[in-house]
Backbone as a chain_set.jsonl record, in Angstrom:
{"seq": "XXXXXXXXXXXXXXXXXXXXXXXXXXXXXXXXXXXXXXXXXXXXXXXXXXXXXXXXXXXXXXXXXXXXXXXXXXXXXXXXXXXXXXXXXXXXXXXXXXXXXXXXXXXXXXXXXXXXXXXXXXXXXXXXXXXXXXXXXXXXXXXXXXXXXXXXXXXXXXXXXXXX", "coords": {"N": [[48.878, -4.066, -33.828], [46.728, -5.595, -33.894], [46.236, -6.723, -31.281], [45.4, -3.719, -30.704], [43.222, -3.721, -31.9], [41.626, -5.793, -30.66], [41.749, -4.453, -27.955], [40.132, -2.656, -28.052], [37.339, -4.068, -29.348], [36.686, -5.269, -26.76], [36.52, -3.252, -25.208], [34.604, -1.882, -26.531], [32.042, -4.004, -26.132], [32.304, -4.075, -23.263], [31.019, -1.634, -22.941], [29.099, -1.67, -24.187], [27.543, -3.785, -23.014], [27.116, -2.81, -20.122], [25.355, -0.4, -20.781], [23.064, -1.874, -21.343], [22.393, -3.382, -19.481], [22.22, -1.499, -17.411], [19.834, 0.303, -19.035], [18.018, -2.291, -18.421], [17.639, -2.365, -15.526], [16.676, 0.101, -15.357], [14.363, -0.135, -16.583], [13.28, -1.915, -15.035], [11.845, -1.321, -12.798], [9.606, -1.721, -10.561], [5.658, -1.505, -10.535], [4.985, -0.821, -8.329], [6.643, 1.132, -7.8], [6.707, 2.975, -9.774], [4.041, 4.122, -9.095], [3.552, 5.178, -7.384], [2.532, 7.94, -5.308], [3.388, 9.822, -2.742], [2.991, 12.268, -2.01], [0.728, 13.605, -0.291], [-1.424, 15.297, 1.039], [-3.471, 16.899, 4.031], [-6.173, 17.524, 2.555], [-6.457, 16.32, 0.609], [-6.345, 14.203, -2.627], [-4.86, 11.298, -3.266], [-2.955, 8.697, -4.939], [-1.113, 5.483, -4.97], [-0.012, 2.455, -4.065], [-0.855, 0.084, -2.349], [-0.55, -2.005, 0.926], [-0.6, -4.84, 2.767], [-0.788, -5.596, 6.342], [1.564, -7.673, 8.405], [0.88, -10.807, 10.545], [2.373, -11.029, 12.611], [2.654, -8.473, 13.539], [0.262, -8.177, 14.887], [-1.05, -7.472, 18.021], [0.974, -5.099, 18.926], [1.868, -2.47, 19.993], [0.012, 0.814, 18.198], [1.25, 3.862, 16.534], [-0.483, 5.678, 17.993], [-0.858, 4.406, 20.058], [-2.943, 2.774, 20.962], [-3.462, -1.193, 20.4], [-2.618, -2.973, 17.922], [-4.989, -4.816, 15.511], [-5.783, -7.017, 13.381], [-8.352, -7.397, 12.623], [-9.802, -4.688, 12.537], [-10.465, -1.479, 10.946], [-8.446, -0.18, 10.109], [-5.414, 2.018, 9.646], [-1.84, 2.764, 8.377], [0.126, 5.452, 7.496], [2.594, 7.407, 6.066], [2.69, 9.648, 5.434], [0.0, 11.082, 6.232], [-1.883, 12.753, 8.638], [-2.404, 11.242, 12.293], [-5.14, 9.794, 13.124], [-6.32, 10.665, 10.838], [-9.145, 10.258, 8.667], [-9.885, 8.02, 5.79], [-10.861, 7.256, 2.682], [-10.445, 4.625, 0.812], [-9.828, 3.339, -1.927], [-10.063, 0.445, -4.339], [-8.246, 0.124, -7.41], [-7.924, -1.87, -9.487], [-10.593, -2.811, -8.993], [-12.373, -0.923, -8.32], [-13.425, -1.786, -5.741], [-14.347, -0.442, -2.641], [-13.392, 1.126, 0.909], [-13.917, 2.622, 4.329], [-10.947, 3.626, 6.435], [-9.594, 4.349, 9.237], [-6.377, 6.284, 9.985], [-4.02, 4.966, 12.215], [-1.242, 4.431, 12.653], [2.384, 4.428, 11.434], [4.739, 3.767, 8.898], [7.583, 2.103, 8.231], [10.052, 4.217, 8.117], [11.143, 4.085, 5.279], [9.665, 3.144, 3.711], [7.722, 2.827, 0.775], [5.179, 3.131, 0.199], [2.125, 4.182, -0.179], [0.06, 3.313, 1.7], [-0.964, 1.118, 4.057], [-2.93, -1.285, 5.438], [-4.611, -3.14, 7.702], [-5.011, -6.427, 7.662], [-7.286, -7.631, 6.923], [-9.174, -5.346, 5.999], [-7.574, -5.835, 3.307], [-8.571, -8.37, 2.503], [-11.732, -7.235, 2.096], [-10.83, -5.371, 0.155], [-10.719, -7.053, -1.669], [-7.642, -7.94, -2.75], [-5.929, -9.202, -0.907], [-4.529, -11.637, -1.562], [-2.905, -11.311, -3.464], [-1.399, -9.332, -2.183], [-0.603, -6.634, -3.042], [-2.093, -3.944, -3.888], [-2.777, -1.332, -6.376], [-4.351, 1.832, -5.182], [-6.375, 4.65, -4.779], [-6.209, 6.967, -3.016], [-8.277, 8.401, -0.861], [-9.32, 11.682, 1.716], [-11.288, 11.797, 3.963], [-14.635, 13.764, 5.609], [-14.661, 13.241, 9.33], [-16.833, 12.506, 10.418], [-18.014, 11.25, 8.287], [-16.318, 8.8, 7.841], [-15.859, 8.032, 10.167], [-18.621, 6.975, 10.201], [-18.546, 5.226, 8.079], [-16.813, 3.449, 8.643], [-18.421, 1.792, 10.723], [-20.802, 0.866, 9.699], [-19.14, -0.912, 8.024], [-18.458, -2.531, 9.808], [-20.801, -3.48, 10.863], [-21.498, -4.839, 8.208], [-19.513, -6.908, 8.309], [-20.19, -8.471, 10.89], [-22.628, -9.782, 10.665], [-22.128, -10.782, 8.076], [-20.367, -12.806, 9.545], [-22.113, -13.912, 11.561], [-23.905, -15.146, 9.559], [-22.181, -17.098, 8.221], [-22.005, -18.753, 10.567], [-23.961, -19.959, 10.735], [-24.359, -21.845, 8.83]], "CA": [[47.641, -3.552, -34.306], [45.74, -6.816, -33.857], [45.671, -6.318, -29.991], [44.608, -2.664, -30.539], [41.672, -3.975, -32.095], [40.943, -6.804, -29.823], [41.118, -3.947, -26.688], [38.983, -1.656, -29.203], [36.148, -4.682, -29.369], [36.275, -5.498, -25.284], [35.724, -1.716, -24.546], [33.322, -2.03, -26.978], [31.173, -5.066, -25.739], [31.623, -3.793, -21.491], [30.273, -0.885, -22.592], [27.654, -2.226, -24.54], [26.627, -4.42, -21.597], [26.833, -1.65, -18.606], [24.346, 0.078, -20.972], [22.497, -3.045, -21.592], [22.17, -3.395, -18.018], [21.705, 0.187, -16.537], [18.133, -0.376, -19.271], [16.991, -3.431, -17.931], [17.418, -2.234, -14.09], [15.69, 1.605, -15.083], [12.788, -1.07, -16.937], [12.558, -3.262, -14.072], [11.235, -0.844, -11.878], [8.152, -2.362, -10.342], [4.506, -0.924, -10.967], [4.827, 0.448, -7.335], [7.507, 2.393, -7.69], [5.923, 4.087, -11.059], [2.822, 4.775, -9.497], [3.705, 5.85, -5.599], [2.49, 9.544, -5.372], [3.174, 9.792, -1.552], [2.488, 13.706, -1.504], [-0.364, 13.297, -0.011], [-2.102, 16.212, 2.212], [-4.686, 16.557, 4.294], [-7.397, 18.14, 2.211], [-6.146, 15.727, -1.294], [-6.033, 12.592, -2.943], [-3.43, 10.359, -4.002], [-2.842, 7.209, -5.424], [0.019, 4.918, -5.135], [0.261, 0.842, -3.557], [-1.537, -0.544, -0.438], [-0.187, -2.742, 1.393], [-1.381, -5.138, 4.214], [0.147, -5.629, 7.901], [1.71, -9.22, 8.637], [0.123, -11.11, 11.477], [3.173, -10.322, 13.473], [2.143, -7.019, 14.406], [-0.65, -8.288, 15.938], [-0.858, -6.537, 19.37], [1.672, -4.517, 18.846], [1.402, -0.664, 20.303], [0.256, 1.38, 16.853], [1.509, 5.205, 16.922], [-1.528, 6.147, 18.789], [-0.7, 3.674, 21.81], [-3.82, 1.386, 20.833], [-2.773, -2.302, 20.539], [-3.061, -3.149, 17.072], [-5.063, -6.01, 15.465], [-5.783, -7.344, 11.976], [-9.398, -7.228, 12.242], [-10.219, -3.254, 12.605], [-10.196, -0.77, 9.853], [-7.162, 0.906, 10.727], [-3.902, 1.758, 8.72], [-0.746, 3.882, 8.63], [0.418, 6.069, 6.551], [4.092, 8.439, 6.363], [2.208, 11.169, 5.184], [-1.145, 11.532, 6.531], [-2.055, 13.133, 10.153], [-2.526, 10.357, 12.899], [-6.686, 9.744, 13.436], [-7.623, 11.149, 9.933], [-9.769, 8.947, 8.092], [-9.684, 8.015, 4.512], [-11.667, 6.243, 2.004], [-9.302, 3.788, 0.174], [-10.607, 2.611, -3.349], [-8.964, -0.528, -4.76], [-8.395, 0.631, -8.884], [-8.552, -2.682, -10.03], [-12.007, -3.441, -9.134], [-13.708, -0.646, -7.943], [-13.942, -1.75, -4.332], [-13.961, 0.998, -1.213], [-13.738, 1.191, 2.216], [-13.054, 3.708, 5.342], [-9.785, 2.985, 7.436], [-8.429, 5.77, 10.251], [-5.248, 6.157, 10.367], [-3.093, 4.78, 13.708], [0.027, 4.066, 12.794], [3.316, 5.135, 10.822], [5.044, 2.941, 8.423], [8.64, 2.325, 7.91], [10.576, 5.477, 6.81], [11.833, 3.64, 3.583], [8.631, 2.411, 2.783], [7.536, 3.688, 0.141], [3.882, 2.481, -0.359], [1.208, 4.753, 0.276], [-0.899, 2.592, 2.765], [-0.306, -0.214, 4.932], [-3.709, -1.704, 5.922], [-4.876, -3.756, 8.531], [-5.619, -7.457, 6.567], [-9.563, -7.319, 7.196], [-9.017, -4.015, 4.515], [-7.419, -6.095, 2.122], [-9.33, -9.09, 2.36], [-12.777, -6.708, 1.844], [-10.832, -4.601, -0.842], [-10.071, -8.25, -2.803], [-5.79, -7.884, -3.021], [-5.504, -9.747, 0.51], [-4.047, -12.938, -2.099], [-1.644, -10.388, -4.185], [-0.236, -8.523, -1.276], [-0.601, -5.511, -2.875], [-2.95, -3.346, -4.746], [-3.121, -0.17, -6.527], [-5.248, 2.427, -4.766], [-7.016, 5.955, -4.679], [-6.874, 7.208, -1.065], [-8.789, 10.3, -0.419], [-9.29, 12.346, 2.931], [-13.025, 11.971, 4.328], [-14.623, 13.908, 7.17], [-14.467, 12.353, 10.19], [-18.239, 11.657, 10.558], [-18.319, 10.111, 7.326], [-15.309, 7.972, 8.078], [-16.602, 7.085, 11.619], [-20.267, 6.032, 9.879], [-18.302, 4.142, 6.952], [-16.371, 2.133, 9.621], [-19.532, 1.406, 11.608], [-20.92, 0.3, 8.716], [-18.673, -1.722, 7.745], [-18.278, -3.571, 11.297], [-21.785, -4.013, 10.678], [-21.714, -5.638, 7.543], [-18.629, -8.348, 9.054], [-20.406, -9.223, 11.652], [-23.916, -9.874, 9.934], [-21.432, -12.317, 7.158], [-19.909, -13.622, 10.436], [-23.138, -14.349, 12.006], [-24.818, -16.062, 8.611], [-21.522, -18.134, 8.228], [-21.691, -19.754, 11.025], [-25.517, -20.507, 10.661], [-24.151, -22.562, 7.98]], "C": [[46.481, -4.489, -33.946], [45.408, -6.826, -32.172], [45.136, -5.342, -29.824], [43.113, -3.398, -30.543], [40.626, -4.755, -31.081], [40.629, -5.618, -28.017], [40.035, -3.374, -26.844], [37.806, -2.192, -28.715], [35.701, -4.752, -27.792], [35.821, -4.509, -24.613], [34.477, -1.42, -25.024], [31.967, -2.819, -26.479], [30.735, -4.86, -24.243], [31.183, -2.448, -22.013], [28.553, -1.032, -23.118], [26.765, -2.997, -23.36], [26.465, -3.723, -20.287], [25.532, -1.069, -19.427], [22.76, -1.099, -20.89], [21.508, -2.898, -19.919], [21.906, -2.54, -16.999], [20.018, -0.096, -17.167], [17.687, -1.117, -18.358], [16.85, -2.613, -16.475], [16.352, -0.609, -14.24], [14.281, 0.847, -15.759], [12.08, -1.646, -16.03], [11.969, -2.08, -13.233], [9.845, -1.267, -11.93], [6.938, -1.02, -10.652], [4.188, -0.388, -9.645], [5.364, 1.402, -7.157], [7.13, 3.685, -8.777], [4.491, 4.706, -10.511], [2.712, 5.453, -7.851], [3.621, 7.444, -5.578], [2.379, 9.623, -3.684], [2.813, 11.446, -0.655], [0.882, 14.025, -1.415], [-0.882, 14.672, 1.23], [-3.452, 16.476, 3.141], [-5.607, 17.065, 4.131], [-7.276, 17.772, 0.454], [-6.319, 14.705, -0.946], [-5.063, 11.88, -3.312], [-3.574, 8.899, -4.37], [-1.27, 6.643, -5.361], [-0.439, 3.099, -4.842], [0.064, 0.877, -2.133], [-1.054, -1.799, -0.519], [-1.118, -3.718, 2.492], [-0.124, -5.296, 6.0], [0.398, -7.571, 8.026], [1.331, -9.6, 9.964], [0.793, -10.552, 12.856], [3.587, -9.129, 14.603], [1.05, -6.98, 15.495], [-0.878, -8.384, 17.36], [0.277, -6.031, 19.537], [1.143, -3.347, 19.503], [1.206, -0.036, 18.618], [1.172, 2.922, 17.541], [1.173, 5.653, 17.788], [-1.917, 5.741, 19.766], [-2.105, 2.675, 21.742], [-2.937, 0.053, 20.202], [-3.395, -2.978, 18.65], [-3.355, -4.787, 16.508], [-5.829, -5.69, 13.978], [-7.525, -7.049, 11.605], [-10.126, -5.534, 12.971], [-10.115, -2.583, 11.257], [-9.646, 0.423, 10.026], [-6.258, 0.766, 9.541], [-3.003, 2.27, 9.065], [-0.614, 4.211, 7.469], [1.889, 6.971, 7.295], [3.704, 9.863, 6.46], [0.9, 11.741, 5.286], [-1.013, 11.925, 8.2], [-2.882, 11.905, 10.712], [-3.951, 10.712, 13.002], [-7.36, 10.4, 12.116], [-7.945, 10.142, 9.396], [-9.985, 9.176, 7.071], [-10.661, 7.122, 3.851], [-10.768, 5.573, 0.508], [-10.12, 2.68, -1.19], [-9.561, 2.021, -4.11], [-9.251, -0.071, -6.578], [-8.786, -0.404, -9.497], [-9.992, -3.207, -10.373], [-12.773, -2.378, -9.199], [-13.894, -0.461, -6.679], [-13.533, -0.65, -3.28], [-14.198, 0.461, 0.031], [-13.126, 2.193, 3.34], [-12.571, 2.868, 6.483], [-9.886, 4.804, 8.33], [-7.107, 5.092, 10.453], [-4.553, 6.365, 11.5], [-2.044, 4.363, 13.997], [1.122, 4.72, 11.619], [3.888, 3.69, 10.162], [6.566, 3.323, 8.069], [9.454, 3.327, 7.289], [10.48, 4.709, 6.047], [10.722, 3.394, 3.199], [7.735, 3.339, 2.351], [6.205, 3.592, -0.68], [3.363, 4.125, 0.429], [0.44, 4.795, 1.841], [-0.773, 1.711, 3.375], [-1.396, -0.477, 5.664], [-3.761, -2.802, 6.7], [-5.354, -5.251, 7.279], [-6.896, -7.733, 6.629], [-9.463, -6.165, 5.652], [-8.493, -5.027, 3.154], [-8.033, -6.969, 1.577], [-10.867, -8.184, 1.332], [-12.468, -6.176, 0.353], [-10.113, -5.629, -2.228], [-8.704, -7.855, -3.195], [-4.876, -8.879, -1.863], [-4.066, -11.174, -0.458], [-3.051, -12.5, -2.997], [-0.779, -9.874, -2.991], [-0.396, -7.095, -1.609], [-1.545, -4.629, -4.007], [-2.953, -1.61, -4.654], [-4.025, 0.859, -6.344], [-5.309, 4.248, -5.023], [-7.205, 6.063, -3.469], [-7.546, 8.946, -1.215], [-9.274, 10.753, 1.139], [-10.98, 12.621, 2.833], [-13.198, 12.752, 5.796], [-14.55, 12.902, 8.065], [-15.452, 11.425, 10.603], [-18.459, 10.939, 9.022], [-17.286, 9.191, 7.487], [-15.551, 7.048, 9.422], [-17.992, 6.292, 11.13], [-19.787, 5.244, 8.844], [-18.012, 2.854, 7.487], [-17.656, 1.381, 10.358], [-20.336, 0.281, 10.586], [-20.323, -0.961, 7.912], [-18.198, -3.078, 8.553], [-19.744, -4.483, 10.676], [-22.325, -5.741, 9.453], [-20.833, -7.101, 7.955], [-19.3, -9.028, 9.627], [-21.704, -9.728, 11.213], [-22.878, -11.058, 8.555], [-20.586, -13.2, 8.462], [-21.098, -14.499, 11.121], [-24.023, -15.31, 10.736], [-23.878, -17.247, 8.004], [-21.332, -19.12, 9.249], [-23.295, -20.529, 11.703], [-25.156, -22.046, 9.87], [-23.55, -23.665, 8.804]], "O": [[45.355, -4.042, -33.732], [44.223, -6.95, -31.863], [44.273, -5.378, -28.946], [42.258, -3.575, -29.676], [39.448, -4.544, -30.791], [39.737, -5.823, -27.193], [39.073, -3.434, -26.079], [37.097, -1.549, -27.941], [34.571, -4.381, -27.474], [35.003, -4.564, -23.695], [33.524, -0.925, -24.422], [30.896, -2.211, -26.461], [29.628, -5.137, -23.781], [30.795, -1.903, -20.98], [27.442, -0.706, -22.699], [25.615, -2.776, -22.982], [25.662, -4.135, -19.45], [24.492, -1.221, -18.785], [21.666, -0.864, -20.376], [20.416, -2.466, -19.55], [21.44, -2.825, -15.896], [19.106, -0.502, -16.447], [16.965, -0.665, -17.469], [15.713, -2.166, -16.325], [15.498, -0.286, -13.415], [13.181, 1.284, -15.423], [10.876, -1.893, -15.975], [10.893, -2.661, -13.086], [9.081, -1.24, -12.895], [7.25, 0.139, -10.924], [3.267, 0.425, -9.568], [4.964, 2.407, -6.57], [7.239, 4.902, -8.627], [3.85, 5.538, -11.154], [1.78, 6.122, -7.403], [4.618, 8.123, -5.824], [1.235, 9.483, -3.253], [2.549, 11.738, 0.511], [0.109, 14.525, -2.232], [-0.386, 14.621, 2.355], [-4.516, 16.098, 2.65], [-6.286, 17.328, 5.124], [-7.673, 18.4, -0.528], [-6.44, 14.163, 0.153], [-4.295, 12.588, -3.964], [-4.438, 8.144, -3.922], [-0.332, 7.367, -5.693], [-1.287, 2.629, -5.6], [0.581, 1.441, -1.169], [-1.032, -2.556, -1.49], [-2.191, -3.326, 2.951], [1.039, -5.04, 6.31], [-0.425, -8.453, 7.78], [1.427, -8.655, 10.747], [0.265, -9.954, 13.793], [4.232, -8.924, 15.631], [0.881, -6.258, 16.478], [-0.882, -9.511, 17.856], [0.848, -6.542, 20.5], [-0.082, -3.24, 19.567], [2.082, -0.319, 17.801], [1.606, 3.03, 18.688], [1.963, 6.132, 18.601], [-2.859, 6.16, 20.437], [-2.192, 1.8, 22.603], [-1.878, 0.239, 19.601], [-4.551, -3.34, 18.43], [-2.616, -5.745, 16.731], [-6.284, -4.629, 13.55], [-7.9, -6.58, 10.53], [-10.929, -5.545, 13.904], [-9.602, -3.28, 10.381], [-10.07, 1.577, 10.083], [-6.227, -0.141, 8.71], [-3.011, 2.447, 10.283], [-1.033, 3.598, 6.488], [2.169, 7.141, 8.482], [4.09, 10.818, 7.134], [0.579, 12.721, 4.614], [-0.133, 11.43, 8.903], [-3.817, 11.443, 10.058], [-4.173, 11.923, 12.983], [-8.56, 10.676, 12.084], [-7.28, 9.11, 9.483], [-10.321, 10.334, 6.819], [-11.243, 6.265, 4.517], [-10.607, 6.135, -0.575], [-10.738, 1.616, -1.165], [-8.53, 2.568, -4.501], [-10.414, 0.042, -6.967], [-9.842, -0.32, -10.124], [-10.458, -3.738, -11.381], [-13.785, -2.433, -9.899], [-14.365, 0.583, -6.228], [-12.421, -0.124, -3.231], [-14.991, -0.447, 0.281], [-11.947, 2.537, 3.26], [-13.102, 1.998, 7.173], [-10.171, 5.941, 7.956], [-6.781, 3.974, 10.854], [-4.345, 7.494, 11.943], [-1.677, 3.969, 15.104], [0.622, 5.564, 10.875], [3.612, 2.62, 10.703], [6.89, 4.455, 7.711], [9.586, 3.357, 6.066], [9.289, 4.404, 5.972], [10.687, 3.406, 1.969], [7.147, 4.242, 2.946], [6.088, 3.87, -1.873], [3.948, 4.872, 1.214], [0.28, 5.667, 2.695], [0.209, 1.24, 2.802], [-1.253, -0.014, 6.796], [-2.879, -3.619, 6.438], [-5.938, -5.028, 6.218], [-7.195, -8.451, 5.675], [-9.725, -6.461, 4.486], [-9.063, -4.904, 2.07], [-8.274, -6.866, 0.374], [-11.046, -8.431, 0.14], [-13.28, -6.312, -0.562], [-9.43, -5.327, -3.206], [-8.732, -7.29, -4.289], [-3.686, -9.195, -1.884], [-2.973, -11.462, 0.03], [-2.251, -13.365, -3.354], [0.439, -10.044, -2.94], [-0.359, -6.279, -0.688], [-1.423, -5.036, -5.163], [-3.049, -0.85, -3.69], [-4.718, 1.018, -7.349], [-4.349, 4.921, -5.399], [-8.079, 5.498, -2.812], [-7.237, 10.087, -1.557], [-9.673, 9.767, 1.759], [-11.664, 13.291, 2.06], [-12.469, 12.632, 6.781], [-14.388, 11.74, 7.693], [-15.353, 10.253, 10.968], [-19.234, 9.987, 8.932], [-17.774, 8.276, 6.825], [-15.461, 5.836, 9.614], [-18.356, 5.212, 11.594], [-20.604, 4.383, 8.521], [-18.454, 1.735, 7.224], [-17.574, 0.154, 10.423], [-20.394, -0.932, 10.782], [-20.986, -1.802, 7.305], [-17.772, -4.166, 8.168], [-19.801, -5.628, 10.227], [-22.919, -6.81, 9.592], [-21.376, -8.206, 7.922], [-19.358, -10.21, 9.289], [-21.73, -10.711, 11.953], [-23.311, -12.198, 8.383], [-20.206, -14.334, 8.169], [-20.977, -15.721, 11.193], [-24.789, -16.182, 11.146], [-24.389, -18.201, 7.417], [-20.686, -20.15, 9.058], [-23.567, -21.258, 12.656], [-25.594, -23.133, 10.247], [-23.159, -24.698, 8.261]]}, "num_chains": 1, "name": "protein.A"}
Protein backbone atom coordinates (compact mmCIF):
# COMPACT_ATOMS: atom_id res chain seq x y z
CA UNK A 1 0.00 0.00 0.00
CA UNK A 2 2.84 2.34 0.97
CA UNK A 3 4.35 2.10 -2.62
CA UNK A 4 0.83 2.62 -4.07
CA UNK A 5 0.88 5.82 -2.47
CA UNK A 6 4.38 6.82 -3.13
CA UNK A 7 3.52 6.02 -7.21
CA UNK A 8 0.07 7.94 -6.45
CA UNK A 9 2.30 11.20 -5.19
CA UNK A 10 5.07 10.95 -8.29
CA UNK A 11 2.14 10.87 -10.85
CA UNK A 12 0.95 13.44 -8.91
CA UNK A 13 3.96 15.95 -8.77
CA UNK A 14 5.05 15.05 -13.00
CA UNK A 15 1.87 16.01 -13.65
CA UNK A 16 1.77 18.91 -11.65
CA UNK A 17 5.03 20.08 -13.24
CA UNK A 18 4.18 19.27 -17.15
CA UNK A 19 1.26 21.61 -16.28
CA UNK A 20 3.44 23.94 -14.46
CA UNK A 21 5.51 24.10 -17.41
CA UNK A 22 3.13 23.92 -20.50
CA UNK A 23 1.88 27.70 -18.33
CA UNK A 24 5.06 29.21 -18.13
CA UNK A 25 6.01 28.37 -21.98
CA UNK A 26 2.05 29.55 -23.23
CA UNK A 27 3.12 32.93 -20.69
CA UNK A 28 6.42 33.32 -22.12
CA UNK A 29 5.31 34.12 -25.36
CA UNK A 30 7.08 37.30 -26.34
CA UNK A 31 5.16 40.71 -26.98
CA UNK A 32 5.85 39.96 -30.74
CA UNK A 33 4.27 37.05 -31.04
CA UNK A 34 0.96 38.56 -29.18
CA UNK A 35 0.85 41.42 -31.26
CA UNK A 36 1.97 40.14 -35.03
CA UNK A 37 -1.20 40.77 -37.20
CA UNK A 38 0.58 39.82 -40.52
CA UNK A 39 -2.83 39.90 -42.57
CA UNK A 40 -2.01 42.68 -44.03
CA UNK A 41 -3.57 43.82 -47.60
CA UNK A 42 -3.07 46.19 -49.90
CA UNK A 43 -5.75 48.75 -49.23
CA UNK A 44 -5.32 48.10 -44.86
CA UNK A 45 -3.45 48.56 -41.89
CA UNK A 46 -1.81 46.40 -39.54
CA UNK A 47 0.24 46.39 -36.70
CA UNK A 48 2.64 43.89 -35.45
CA UNK A 49 6.95 44.18 -34.78
CA UNK A 50 9.53 45.97 -37.02
CA UNK A 51 12.48 44.86 -37.35
CA UNK A 52 15.83 46.22 -38.76
CA UNK A 53 18.27 44.56 -41.50
CA UNK A 54 21.87 43.52 -40.17
CA UNK A 55 24.77 45.20 -41.89
CA UNK A 56 25.40 41.94 -43.60
CA UNK A 57 22.93 42.40 -46.16
CA UNK A 58 24.51 45.26 -47.22
CA UNK A 59 24.72 44.98 -51.07
CA UNK A 60 22.98 42.21 -51.28
CA UNK A 61 20.38 41.81 -54.46
CA UNK A 62 16.77 42.84 -52.63
CA UNK A 63 13.65 41.02 -54.41
CA UNK A 64 13.47 43.76 -56.87
CA UNK A 65 17.20 43.13 -58.16
CA UNK A 66 18.36 46.61 -56.60
CA UNK A 67 21.48 46.16 -54.40
CA UNK A 68 20.43 46.78 -51.03
CA UNK A 69 21.88 49.29 -48.50
CA UNK A 70 21.19 50.42 -44.93
CA UNK A 71 20.86 53.95 -45.69
CA UNK A 72 17.56 54.14 -48.06
CA UNK A 73 14.04 53.91 -46.90
CA UNK A 74 13.35 50.61 -48.08
CA UNK A 75 11.93 47.39 -46.35
CA UNK A 76 10.38 43.96 -46.91
CA UNK A 77 7.57 42.60 -46.04
CA UNK A 78 5.82 38.63 -46.56
CA UNK A 79 2.69 40.15 -47.13
CA UNK A 80 2.72 43.32 -48.90
CA UNK A 81 3.08 43.75 -52.93
CA UNK A 82 6.80 44.47 -53.99
CA UNK A 83 7.17 48.63 -54.69
CA UNK A 84 4.11 49.56 -52.48
CA UNK A 85 4.86 52.12 -50.09
CA UNK A 86 3.86 52.40 -46.54
CA UNK A 87 3.92 54.78 -43.77
CA UNK A 88 5.35 52.93 -40.68
CA UNK A 89 4.45 54.62 -37.23
CA UNK A 90 6.60 53.56 -34.27
CA UNK A 91 3.58 53.08 -31.21
CA UNK A 92 5.83 53.80 -28.62
CA UNK A 93 6.59 57.27 -29.46
CA UNK A 94 4.62 58.45 -32.08
CA UNK A 95 7.36 58.63 -34.68
CA UNK A 96 6.57 58.04 -38.72
CA UNK A 97 8.16 57.58 -41.74
CA UNK A 98 7.64 56.33 -45.58
CA UNK A 99 9.64 53.08 -46.61
CA UNK A 100 8.81 51.15 -50.22
CA UNK A 101 8.85 47.95 -50.10
CA UNK A 102 11.93 45.82 -52.03
CA UNK A 103 12.40 42.91 -50.48
CA UNK A 104 10.82 39.62 -48.88
CA UNK A 105 11.67 38.40 -45.52
CA UNK A 106 12.30 34.98 -44.31
CA UNK A 107 9.23 32.66 -44.66
CA UNK A 108 9.31 31.90 -40.81
CA UNK A 109 9.64 35.29 -39.93
CA UNK A 110 7.10 36.34 -38.42
CA UNK A 111 7.52 40.16 -37.87
CA UNK A 112 5.62 42.41 -39.88
CA UNK A 113 8.52 44.66 -41.24
CA UNK A 114 12.08 44.37 -41.65
CA UNK A 115 13.51 47.89 -42.21
CA UNK A 116 16.47 49.19 -43.61
CA UNK A 117 18.58 50.61 -40.20
CA UNK A 118 18.39 54.44 -41.32
CA UNK A 119 14.26 53.57 -40.56
CA UNK A 120 15.00 52.45 -37.27
CA UNK A 121 17.49 54.78 -36.25
CA UNK A 122 14.84 57.85 -37.42
CA UNK A 123 11.88 55.78 -35.89
CA UNK A 124 14.10 55.70 -32.31
CA UNK A 125 14.11 51.43 -31.75
CA UNK A 126 17.51 51.22 -33.84
CA UNK A 127 19.08 50.42 -29.84
CA UNK A 128 16.08 47.80 -28.98
CA UNK A 129 16.09 45.94 -32.22
CA UNK A 130 12.66 45.95 -32.36
CA UNK A 131 9.63 48.05 -32.12
CA UNK A 132 5.99 47.85 -32.16
CA UNK A 133 4.43 49.44 -35.23
CA UNK A 134 1.27 50.65 -37.26
CA UNK A 135 2.03 50.10 -40.97
CA UNK A 136 -0.49 51.47 -43.30
CA UNK A 137 -0.61 51.45 -47.25
CA UNK A 138 0.04 55.11 -48.75
CA UNK A 139 -0.35 56.22 -52.36
CA UNK A 140 2.52 56.11 -54.18
CA UNK A 141 2.92 59.91 -54.64
CA UNK A 142 2.62 60.43 -51.11
CA UNK A 143 5.13 57.74 -50.32
CA UNK A 144 7.55 58.93 -53.10
CA UNK A 145 7.20 62.81 -51.56
CA UNK A 146 7.55 61.34 -47.86
CA UNK A 147 10.81 59.57 -48.92
CA UNK A 148 12.12 62.68 -50.69
CA UNK A 149 11.47 64.40 -47.83
CA UNK A 150 12.94 62.54 -45.71
CA UNK A 151 16.36 62.22 -47.82
CA UNK A 152 16.07 65.78 -47.52
CA UNK A 153 15.90 66.15 -44.01
CA UNK A 154 19.29 63.43 -43.58
CA UNK A 155 21.18 65.15 -45.62
CA UNK A 156 20.52 68.82 -44.28
CA UNK A 157 21.46 66.91 -40.37
CA UNK A 158 24.39 65.40 -42.35
CA UNK A 159 25.48 68.60 -43.77
CA UNK A 160 25.07 70.73 -40.22
CA UNK A 161 26.99 67.81 -38.45
CA UNK A 162 29.77 68.05 -40.08
CA UNK A 163 29.85 71.97 -39.90
CA UNK A 164 30.40 71.10 -36.40
Amino acid sequence: MHTFTNMYRMKYIFTLLISILFTQLSFAQSAEENIVSRDISDDSVAKGVASYYHDKFVGRPTSTGEMFSNEKFTAASNTLSLNTYVKVTNLANGKYLYVRINDRMAKNNKRLIDMASICAKKLDYHNKGLAKVKVEIVPEEEGRNGILAQRTELNTEKAAANKL
